[in-house]
Backbone as CSV, one residue per row, in Angstrom:
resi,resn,N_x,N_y,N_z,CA_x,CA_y,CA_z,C_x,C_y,C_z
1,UNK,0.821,-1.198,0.000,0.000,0.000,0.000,0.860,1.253,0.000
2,UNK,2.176,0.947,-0.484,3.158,2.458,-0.252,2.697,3.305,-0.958
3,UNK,2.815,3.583,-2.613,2.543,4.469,-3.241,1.076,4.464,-4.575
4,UNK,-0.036,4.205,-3.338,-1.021,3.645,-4.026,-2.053,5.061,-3.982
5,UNK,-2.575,5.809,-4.022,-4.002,6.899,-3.881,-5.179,6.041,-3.599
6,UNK,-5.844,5.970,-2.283,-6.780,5.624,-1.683,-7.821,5.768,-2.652
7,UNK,-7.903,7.028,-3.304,-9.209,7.752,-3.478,-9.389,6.929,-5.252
8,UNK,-8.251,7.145,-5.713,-8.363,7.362,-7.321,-7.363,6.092,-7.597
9,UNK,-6.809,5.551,-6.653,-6.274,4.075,-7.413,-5.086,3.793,-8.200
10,UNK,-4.453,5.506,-8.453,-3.308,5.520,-9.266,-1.937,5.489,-8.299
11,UNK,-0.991,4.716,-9.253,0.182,3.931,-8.711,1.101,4.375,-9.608
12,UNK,2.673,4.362,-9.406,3.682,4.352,-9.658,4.192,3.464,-10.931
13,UNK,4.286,4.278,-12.231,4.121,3.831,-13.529,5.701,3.766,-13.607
14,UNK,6.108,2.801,-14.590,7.640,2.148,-15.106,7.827,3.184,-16.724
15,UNK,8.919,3.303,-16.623,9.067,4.155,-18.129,10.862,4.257,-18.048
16,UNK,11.907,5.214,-18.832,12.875,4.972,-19.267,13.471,6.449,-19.063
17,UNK,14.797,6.323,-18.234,15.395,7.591,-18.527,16.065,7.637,-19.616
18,UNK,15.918,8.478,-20.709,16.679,8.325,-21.744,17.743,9.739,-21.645
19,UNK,19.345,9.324,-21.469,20.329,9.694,-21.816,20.364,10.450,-23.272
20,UNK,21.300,11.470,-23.247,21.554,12.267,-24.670,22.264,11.251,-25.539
21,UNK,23.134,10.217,-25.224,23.342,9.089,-26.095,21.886,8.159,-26.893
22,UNK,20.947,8.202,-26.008,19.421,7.530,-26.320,19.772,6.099,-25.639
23,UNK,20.525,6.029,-24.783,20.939,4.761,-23.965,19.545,4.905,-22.538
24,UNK,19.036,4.036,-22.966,17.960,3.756,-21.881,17.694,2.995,-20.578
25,UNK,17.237,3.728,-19.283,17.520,2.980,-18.124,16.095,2.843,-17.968
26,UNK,15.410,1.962,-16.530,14.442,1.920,-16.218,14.510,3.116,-15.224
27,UNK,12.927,3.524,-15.089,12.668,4.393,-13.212,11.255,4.330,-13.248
28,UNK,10.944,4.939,-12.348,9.599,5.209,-12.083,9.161,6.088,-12.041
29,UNK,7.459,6.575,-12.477,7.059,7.780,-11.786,6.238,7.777,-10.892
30,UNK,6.495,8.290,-10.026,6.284,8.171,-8.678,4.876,9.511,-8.812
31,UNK,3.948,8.913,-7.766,2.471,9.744,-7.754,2.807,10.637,-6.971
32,UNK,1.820,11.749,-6.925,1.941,13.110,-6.386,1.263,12.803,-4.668
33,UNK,1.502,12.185,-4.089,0.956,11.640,-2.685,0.932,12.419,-1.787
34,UNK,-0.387,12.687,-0.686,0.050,13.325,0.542,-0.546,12.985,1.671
35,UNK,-0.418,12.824,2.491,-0.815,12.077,3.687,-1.999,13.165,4.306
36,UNK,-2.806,13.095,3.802,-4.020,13.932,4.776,-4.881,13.790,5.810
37,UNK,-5.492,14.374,6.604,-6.383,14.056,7.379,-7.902,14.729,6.944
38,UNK,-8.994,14.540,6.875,-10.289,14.802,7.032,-11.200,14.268,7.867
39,UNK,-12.105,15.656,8.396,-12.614,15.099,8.989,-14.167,14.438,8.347
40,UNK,-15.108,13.601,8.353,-15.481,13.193,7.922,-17.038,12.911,8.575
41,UNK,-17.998,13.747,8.366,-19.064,14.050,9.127,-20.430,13.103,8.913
42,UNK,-20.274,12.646,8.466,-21.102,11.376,8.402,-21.064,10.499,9.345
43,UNK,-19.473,10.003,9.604,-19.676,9.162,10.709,-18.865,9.642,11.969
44,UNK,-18.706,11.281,11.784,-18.266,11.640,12.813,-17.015,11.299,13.867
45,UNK,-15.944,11.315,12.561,-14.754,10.941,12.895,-13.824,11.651,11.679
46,UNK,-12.122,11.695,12.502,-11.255,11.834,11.580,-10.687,10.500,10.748
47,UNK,-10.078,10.826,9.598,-9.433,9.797,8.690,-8.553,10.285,8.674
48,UNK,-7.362,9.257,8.426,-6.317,9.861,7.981,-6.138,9.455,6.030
49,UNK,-5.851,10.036,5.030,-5.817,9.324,3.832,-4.649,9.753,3.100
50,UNK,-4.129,8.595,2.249,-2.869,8.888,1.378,-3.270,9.372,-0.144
51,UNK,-3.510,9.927,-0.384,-4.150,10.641,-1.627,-3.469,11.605,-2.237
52,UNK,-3.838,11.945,-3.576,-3.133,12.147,-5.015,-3.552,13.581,-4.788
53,UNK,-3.082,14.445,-6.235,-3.508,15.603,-6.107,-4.717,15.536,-6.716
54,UNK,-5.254,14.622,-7.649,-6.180,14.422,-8.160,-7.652,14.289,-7.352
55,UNK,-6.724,13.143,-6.444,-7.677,12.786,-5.399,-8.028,13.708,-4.273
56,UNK,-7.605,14.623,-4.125,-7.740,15.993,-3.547,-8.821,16.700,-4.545
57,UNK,-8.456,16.961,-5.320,-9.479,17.837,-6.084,-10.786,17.030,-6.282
58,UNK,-10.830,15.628,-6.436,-11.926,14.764,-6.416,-12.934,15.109,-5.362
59,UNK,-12.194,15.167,-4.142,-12.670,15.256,-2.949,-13.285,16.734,-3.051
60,UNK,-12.589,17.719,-3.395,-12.966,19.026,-3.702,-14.140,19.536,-4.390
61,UNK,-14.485,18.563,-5.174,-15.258,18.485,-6.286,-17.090,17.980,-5.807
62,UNK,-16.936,16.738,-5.248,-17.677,15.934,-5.245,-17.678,15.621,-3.491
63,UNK,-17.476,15.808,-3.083,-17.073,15.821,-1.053,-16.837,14.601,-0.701
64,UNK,-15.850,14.639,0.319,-15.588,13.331,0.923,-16.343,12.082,0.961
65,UNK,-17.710,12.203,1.516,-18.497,10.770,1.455,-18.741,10.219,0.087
66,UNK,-18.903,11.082,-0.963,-19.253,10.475,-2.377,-17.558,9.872,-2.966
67,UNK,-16.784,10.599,-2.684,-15.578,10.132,-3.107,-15.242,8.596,-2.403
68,UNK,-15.412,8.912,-1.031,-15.064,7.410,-0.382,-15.963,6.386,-0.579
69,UNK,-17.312,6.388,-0.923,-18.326,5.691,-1.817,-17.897,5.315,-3.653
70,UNK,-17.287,5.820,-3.845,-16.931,5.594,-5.207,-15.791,5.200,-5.634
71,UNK,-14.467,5.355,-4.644,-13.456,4.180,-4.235,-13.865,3.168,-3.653
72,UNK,-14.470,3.065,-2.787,-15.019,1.971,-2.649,-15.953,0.549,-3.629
73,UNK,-16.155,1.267,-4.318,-16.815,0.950,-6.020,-16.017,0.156,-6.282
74,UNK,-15.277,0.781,-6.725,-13.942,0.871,-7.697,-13.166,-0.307,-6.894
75,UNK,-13.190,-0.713,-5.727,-11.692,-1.177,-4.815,-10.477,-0.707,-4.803
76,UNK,-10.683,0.667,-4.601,-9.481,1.460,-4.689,-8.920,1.854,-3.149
77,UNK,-10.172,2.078,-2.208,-9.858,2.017,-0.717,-9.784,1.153,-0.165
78,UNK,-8.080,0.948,1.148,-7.949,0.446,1.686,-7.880,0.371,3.308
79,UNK,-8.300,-0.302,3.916,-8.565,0.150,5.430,-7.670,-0.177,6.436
């Protein structure tokens, strides 16, 4: 569960550093992650969540309970 987004499911993609020779290595790209807290008024408690910037604005968008209802969908949240 290291570099996973609770909300939106996106993970750490494989791709190639390419050198000015065009000599190619592996790396990763690593997600925009941040460890947040919300509080969460439905069930009247804090969360803590590892979430994207995406998944921030998701949340922004559409509010916490519909977002955590729709990862949940998805099996994107983990507990």
């Amino acid at each position: 569960m290291s570099k996973i987004c609770q909300i939106t499911g996106k993970k750490a993609m494989v791709g190639n550093n390419v050198s000015h020779s065009k000599r190619r290595t592996k790396r990763t790209f690593d997600v925009n992650l941040f460890t947040k807290k919300f509080y969460w008024v439905e069930q009247d408690m804090w969360i803590s969540l590892k979430i994207s910037a995406a998944g921030l604005r998701t949340i922004n968008k559409i509010g916490l309970d519909a977002a955590i209802k729709k990862a949940a969908e998805k099996g994107c949240l983990y507990a």
